[in-house]
NUPAMAR-560883 format. One record per residue: residue number from 1; residue in three letters; x, y, z of N, C-alpha, C, O in turn. Coordinates in Angstrom, 3 decimals, always signed. Example, Ala and Ser with C-alpha at 12.3 -4.5 7.8 and 13.67 -1.06 7.14 Angstrom:
% residues 2
<lopa 1,'ALA',<+13.190,-5.690,+7.800>,<+12.300,-4.500,+7.800>,<+13.200,-3.300,+7.800>,<+14.236,-3.319,+8.465>>
<lopa 2,'SER',<+12.850,-2.250,+7.080>,<+13.670,-1.060,+7.140>,<+12.900,+0.030,+7.870>,<+13.409,+1.138,+8.039>>
This chain:
% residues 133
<lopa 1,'UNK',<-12.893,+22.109,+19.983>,<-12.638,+22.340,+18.576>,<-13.561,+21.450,+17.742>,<-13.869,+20.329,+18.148>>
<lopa 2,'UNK',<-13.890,+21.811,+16.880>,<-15.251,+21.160,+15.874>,<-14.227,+20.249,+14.417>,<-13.224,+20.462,+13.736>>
<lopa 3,'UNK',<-15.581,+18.909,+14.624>,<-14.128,+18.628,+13.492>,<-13.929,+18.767,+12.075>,<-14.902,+18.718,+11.323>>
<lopa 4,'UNK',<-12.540,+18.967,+11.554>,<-11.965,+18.971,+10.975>,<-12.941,+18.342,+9.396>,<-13.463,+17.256,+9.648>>
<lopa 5,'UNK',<-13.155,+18.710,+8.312>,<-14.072,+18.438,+7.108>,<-13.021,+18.316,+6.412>,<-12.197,+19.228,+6.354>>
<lopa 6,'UNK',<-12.856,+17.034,+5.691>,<-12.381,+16.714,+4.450>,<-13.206,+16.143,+3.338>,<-13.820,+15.077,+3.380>>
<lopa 7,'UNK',<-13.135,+17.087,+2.219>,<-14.003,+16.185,+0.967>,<-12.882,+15.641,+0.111>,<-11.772,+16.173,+0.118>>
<lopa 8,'UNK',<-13.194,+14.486,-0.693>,<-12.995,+13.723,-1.412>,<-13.846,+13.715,-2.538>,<-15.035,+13.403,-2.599>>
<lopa 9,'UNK',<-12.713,+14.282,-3.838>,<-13.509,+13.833,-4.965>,<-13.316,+12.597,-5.953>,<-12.249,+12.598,-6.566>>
<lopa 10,'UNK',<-14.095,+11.659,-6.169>,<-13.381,+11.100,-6.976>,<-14.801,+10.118,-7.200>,<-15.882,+10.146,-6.612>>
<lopa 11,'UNK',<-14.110,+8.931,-8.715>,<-15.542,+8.344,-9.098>,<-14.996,+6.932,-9.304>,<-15.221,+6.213,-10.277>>
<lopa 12,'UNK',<-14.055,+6.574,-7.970>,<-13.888,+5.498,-7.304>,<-14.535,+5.121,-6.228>,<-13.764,+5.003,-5.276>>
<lopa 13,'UNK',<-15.963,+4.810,-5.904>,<-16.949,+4.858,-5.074>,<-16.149,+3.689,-3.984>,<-16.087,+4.028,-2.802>>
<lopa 14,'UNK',<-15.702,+2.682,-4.282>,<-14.760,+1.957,-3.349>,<-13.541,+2.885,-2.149>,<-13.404,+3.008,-0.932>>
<lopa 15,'UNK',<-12.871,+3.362,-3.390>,<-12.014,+4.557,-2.385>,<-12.815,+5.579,-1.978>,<-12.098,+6.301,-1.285>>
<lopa 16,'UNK',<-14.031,+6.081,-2.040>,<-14.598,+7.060,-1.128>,<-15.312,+6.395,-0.262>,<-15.620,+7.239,+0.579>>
<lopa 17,'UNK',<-15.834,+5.229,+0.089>,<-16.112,+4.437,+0.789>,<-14.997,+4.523,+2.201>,<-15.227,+5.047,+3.291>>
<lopa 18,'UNK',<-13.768,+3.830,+1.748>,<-12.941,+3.401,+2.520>,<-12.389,+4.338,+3.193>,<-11.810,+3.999,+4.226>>
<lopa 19,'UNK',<-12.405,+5.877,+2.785>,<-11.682,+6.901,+2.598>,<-12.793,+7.603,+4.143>,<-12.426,+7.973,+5.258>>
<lopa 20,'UNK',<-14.170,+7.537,+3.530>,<-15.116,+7.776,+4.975>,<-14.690,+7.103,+5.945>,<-14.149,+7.691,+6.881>>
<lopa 21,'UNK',<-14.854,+5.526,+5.950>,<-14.530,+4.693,+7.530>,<-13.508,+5.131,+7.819>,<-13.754,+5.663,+8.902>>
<lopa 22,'UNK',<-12.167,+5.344,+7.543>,<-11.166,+5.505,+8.122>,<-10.731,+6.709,+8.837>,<-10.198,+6.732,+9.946>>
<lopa 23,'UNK',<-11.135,+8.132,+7.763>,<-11.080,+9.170,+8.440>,<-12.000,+9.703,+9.294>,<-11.759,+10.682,+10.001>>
<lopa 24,'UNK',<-13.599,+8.807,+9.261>,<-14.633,+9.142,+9.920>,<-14.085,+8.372,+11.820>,<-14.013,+8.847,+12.953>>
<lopa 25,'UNK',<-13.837,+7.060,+11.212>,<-13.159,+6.954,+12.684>,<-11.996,+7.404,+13.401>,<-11.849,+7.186,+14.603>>
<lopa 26,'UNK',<-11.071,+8.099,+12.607>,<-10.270,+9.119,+13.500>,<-10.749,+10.461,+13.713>,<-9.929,+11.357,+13.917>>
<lopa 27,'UNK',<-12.043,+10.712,+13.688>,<-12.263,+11.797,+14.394>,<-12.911,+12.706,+13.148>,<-13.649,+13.651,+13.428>>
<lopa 28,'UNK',<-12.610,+12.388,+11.812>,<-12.605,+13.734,+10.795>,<-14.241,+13.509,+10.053>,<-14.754,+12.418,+9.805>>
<lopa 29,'UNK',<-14.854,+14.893,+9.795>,<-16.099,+15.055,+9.089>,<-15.836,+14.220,+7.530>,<-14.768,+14.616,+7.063>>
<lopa 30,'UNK',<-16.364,+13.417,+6.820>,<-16.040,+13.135,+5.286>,<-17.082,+13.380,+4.805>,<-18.164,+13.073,+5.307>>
<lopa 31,'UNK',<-16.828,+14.301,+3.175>,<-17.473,+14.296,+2.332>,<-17.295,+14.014,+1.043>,<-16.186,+14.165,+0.529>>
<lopa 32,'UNK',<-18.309,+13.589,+0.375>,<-17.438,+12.968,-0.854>,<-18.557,+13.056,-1.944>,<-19.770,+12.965,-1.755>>
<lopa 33,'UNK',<-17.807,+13.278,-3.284>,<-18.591,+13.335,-4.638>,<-18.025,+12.693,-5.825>,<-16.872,+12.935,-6.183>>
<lopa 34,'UNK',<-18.522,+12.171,-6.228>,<-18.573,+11.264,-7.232>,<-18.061,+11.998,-8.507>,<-18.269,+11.309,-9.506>>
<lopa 35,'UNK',<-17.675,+12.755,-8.679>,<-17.732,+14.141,-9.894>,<-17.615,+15.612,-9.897>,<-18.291,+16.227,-9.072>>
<lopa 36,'UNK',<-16.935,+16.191,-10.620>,<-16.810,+17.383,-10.496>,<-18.217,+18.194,-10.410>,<-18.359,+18.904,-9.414>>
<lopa 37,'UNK',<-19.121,+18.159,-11.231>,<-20.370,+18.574,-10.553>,<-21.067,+18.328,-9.338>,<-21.767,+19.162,-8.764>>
<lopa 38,'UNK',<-20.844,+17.084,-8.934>,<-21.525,+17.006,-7.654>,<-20.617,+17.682,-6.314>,<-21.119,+17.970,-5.228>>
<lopa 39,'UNK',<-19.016,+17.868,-6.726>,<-18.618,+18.987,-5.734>,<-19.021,+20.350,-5.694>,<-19.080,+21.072,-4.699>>
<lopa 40,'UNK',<-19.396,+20.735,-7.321>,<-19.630,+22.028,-6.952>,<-21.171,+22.026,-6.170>,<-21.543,+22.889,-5.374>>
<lopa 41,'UNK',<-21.620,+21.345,-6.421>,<-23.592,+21.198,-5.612>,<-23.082,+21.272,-4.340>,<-23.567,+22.161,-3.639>>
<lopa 42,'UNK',<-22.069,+20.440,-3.757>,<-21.910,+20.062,-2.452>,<-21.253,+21.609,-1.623>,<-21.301,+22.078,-0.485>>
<lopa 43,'UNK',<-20.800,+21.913,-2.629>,<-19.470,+22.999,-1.912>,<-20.625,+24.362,-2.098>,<-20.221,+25.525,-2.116>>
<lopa 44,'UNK',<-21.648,+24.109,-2.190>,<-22.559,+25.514,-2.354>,<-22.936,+25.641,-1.089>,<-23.291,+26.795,-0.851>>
<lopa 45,'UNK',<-23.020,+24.755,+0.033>,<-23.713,+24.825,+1.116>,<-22.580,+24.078,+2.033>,<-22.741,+24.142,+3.252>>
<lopa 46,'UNK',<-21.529,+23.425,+1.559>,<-19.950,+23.137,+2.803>,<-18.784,+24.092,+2.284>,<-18.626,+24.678,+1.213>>
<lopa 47,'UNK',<-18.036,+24.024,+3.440>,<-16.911,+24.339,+3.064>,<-16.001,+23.467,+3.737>,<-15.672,+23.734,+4.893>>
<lopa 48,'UNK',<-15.603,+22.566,+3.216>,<-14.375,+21.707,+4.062>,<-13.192,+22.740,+4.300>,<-13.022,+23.908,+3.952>>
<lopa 49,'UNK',<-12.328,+21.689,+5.151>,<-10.793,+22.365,+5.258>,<-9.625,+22.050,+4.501>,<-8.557,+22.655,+4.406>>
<lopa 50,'UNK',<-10.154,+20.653,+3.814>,<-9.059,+20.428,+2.993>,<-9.864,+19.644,+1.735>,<-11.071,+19.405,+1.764>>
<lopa 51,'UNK',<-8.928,+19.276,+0.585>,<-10.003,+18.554,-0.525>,<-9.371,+17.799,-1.004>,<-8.293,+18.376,-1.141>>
<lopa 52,'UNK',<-9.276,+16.800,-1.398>,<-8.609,+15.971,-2.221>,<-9.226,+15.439,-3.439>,<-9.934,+14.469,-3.167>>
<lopa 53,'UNK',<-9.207,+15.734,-4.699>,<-9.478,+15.791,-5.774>,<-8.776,+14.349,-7.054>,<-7.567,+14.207,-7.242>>
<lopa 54,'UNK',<-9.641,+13.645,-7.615>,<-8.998,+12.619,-8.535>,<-8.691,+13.577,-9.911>,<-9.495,+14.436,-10.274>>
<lopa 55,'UNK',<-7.797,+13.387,-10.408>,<-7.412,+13.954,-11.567>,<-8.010,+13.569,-12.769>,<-8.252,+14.468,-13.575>>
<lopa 56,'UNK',<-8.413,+11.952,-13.171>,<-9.174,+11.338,-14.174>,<-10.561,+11.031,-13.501>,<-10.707,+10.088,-12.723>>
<lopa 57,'UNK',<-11.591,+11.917,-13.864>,<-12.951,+11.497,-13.632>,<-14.034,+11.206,-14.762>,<-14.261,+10.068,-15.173>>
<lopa 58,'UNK',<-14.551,+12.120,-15.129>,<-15.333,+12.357,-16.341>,<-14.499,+12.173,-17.647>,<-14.536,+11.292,-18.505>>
<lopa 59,'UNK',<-13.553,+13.560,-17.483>,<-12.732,+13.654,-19.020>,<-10.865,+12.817,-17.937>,<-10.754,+12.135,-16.918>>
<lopa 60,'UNK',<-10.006,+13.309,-18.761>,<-8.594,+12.878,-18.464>,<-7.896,+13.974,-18.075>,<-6.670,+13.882,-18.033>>
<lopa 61,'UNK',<-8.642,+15.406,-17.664>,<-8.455,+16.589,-16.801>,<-9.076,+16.976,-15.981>,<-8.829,+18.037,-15.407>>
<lopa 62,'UNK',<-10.342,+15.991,-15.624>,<-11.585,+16.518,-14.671>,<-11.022,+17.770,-13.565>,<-11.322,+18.959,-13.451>>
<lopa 63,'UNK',<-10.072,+16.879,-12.836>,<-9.802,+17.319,-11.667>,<-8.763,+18.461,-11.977>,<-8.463,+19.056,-10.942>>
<lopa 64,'UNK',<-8.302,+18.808,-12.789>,<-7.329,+20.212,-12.891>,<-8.732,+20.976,-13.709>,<-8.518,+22.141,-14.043>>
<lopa 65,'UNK',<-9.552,+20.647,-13.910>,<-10.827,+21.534,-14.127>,<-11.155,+22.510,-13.347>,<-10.986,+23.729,-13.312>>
<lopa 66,'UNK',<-11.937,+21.274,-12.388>,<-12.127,+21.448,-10.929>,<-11.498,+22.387,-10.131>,<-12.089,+23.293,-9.544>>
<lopa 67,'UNK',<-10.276,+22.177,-10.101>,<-9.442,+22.900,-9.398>,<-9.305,+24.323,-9.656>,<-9.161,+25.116,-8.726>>
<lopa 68,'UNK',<-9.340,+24.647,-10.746>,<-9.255,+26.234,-11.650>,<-11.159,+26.585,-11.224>,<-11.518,+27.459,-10.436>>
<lopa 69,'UNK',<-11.702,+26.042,-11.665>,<-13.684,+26.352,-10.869>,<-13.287,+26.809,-9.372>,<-13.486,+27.902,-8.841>>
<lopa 70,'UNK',<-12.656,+25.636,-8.837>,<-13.404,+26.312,-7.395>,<-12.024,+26.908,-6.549>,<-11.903,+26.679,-5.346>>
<lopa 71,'UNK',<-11.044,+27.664,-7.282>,<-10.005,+28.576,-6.785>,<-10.713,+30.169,-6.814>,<-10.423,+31.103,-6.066>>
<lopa 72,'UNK',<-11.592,+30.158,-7.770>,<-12.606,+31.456,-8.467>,<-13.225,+31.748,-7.208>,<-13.117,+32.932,-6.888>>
<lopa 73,'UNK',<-13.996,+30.836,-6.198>,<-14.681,+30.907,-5.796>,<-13.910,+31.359,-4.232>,<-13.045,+30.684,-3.675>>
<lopa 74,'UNK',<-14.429,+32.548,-3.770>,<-13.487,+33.409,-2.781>,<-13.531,+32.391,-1.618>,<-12.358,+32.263,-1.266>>
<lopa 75,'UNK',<-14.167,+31.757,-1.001>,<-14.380,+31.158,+0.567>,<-13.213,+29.821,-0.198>,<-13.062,+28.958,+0.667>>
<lopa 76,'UNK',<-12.800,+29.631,-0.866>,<-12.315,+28.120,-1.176>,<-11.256,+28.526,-1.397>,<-10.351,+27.726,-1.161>>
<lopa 77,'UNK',<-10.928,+29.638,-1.830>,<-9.138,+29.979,-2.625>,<-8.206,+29.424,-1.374>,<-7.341,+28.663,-1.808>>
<lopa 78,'UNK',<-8.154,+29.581,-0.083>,<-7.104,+29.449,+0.661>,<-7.344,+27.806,+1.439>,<-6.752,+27.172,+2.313>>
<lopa 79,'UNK',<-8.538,+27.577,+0.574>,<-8.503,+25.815,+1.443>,<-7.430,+24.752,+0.361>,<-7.442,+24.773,-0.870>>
<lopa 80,'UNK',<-6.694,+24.014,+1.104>,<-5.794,+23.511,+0.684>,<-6.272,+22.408,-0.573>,<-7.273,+21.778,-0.234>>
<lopa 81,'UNK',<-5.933,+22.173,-1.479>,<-6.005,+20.940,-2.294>,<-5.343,+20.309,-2.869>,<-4.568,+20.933,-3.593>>
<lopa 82,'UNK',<-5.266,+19.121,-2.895>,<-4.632,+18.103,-3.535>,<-4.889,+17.456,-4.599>,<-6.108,+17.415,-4.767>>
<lopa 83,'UNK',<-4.162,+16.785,-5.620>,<-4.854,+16.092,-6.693>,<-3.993,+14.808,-6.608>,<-2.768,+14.738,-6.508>>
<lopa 84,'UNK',<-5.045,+13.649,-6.681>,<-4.913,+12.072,-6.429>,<-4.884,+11.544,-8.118>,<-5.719,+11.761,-8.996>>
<lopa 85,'UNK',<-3.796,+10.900,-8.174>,<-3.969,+10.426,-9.630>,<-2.810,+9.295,-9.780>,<-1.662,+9.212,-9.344>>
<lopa 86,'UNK',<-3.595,+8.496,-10.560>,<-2.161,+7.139,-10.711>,<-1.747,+7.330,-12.373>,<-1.784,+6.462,-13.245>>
<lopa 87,'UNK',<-1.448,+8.391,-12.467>,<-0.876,+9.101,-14.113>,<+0.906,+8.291,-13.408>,<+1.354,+7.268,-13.925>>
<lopa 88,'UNK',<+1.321,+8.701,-12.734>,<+2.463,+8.600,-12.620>,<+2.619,+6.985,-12.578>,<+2.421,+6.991,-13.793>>
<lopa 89,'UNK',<+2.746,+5.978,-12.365>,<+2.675,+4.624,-12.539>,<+2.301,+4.493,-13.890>,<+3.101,+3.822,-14.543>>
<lopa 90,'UNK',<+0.933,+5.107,-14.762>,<+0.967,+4.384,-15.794>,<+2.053,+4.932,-17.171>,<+2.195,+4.543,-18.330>>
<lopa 91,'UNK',<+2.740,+6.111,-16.269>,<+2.944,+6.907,-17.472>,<+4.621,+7.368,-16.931>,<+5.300,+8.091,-17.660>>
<lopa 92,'UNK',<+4.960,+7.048,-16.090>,<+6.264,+7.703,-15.082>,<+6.310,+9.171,-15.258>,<+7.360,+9.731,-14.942>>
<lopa 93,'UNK',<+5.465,+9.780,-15.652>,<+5.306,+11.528,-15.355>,<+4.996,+11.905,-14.394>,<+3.781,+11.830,-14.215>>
<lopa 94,'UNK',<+5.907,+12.574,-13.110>,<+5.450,+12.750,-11.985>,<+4.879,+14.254,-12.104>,<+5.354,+14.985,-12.973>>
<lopa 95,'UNK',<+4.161,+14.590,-11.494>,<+3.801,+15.793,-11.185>,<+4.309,+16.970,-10.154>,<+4.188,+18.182,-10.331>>
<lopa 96,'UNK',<+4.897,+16.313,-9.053>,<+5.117,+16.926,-7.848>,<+6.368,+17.301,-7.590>,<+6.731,+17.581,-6.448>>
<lopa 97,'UNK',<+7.481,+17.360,-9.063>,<+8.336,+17.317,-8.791>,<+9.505,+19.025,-8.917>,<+10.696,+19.331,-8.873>>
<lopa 98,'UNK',<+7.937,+19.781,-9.113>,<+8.304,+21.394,-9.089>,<+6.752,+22.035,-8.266>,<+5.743,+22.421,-8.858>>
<lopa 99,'UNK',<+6.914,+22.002,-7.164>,<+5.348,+22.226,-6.513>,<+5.296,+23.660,-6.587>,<+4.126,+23.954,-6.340>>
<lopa 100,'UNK',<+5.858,+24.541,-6.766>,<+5.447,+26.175,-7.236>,<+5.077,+25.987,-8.572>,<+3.879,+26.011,-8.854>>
<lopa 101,'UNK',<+5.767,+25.837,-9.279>,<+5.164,+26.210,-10.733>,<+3.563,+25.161,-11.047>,<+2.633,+25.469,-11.793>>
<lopa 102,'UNK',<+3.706,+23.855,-10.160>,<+2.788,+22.942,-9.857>,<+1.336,+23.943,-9.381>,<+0.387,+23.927,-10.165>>
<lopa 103,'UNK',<+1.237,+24.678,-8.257>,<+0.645,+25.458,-8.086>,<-0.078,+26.708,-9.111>,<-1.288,+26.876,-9.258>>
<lopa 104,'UNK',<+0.979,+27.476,-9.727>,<+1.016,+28.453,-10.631>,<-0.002,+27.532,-11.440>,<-1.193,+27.478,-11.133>>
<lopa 105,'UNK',<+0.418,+26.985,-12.242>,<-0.619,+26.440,-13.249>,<-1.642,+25.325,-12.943>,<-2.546,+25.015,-13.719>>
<lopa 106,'UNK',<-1.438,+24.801,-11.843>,<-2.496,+24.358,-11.614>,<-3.587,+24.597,-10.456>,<-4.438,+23.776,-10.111>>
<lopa 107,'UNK',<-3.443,+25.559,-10.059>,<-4.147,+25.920,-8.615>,<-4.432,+25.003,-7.500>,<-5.432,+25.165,-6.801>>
<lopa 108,'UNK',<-3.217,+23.618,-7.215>,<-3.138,+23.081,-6.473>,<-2.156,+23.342,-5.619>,<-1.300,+24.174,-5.917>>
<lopa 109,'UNK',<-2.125,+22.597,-4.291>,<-1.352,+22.661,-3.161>,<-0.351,+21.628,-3.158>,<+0.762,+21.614,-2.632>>
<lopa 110,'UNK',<-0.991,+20.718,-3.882>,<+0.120,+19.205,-3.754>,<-0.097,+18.432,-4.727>,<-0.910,+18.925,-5.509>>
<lopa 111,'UNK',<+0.231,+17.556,-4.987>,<+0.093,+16.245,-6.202>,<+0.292,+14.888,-5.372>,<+1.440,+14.729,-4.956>>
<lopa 112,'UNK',<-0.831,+13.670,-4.995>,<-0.311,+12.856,-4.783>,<-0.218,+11.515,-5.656>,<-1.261,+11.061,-6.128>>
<lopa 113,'UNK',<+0.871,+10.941,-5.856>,<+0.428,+9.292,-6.304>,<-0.582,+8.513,-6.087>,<-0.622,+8.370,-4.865>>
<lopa 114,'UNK',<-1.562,+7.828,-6.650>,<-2.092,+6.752,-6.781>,<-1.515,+5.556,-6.882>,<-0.854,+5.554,-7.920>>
<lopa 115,'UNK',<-1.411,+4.234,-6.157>,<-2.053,+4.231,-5.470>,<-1.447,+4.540,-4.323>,<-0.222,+4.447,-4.242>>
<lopa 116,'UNK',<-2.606,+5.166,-2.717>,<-2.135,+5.416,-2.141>,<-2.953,+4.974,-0.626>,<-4.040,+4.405,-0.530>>
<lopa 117,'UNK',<-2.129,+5.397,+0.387>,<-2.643,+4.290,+1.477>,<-3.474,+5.513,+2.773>,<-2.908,+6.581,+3.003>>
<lopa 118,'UNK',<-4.706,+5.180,+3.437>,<-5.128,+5.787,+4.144>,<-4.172,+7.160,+4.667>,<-4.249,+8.388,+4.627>>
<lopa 119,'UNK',<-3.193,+6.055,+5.200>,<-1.996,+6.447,+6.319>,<-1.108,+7.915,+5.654>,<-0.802,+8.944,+6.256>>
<lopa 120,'UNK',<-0.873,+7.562,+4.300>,<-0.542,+8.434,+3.420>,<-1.339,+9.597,+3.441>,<-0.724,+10.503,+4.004>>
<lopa 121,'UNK',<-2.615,+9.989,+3.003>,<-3.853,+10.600,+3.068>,<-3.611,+11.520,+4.344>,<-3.437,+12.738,+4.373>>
<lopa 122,'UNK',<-3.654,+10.427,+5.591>,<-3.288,+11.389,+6.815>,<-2.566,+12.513,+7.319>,<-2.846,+13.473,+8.037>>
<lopa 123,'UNK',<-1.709,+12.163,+6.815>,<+0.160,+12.717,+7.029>,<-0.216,+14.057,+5.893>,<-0.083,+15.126,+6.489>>
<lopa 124,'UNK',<-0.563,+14.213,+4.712>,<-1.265,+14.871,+4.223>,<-2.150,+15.759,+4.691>,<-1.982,+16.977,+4.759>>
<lopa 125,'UNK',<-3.129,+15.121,+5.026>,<-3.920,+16.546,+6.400>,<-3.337,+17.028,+7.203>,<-3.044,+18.224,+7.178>>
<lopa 126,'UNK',<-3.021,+16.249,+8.105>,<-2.047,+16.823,+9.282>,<-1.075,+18.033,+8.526>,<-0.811,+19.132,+9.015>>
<lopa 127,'UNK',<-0.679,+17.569,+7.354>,<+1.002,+18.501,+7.067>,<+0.033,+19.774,+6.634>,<+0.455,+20.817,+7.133>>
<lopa 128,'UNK',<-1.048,+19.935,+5.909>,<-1.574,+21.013,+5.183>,<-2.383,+21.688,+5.939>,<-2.650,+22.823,+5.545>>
<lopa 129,'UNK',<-3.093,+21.148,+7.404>,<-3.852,+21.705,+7.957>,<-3.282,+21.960,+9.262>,<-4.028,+22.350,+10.160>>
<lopa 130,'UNK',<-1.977,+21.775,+9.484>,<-1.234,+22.316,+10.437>,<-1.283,+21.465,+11.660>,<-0.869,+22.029,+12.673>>
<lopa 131,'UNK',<-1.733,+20.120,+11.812>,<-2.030,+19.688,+13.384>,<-0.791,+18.453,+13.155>,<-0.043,+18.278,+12.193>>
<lopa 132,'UNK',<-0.925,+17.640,+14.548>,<+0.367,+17.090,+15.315>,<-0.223,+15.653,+14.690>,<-1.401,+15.309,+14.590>>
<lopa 133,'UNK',<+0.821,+15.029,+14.356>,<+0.982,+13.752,+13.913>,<+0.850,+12.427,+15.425>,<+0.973,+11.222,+15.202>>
């Protein structure tokens, strides 16, 4: 089996850093962009299996941008995504706390908290991409 591609978006160059070593040494492909444009450059020529997306990048919606762009795009609609955001700590508005209608309007798969821990991240792939913990 060939491995497993996760991109990472976000324009926390520290957490995409850390986010490579960790999942690069359990086995998983990482890719990562700094910005909603540089995913779409990237995603013209990959297709990961899963994505995890920052919610505040550029503007204070980057990533529900993002997310509505590359649902359009037919090879990506059924790859899973997530959106990473520490809105909920600064603001106690959780997001995740109706994940259909969460979906419906936002063309995501999940919502996670910021901050959050590798280990977290994992359990996450595993649950969305179907493999054994």
């Amino acid at each position: 089996m060939s491995k497993r591609t996760i991109l990472f978006v976000d324009d926390d160059r520290d957490f995409l850093r850390a986010q490579e070593a960790w999942f690069g040494a359990k086995g998983y492909r990482v890719l990562t962009a700094e910005s909603g444009d540089q995913a779409i450059e990237l995603l013209l020529t990959e297709t990961p299996d899963i994505i995890f997306l920052d919610l505040m990048m550029e503007h204070y919606d980057s990533g529900f941008q993002l997310s509505h762009k590359l649902r359009k795009d037919p090879k990506l609609a059924s790859v899973p995504m997530v959106m990473l955001s520490g809105v909920a700590a600064a603001t106690g508005q959780r997001f995740d706390n109706h994940p259909d209608s969460l979906k419906s309007w936002s063309k995501l798969d999940g919502f996670v908290d910021k901050p959050v821990t590798s280990k977290q991240l994992l359990k996450e792939v595993q649950e969305r991409l179907g493999e054994e913990a």
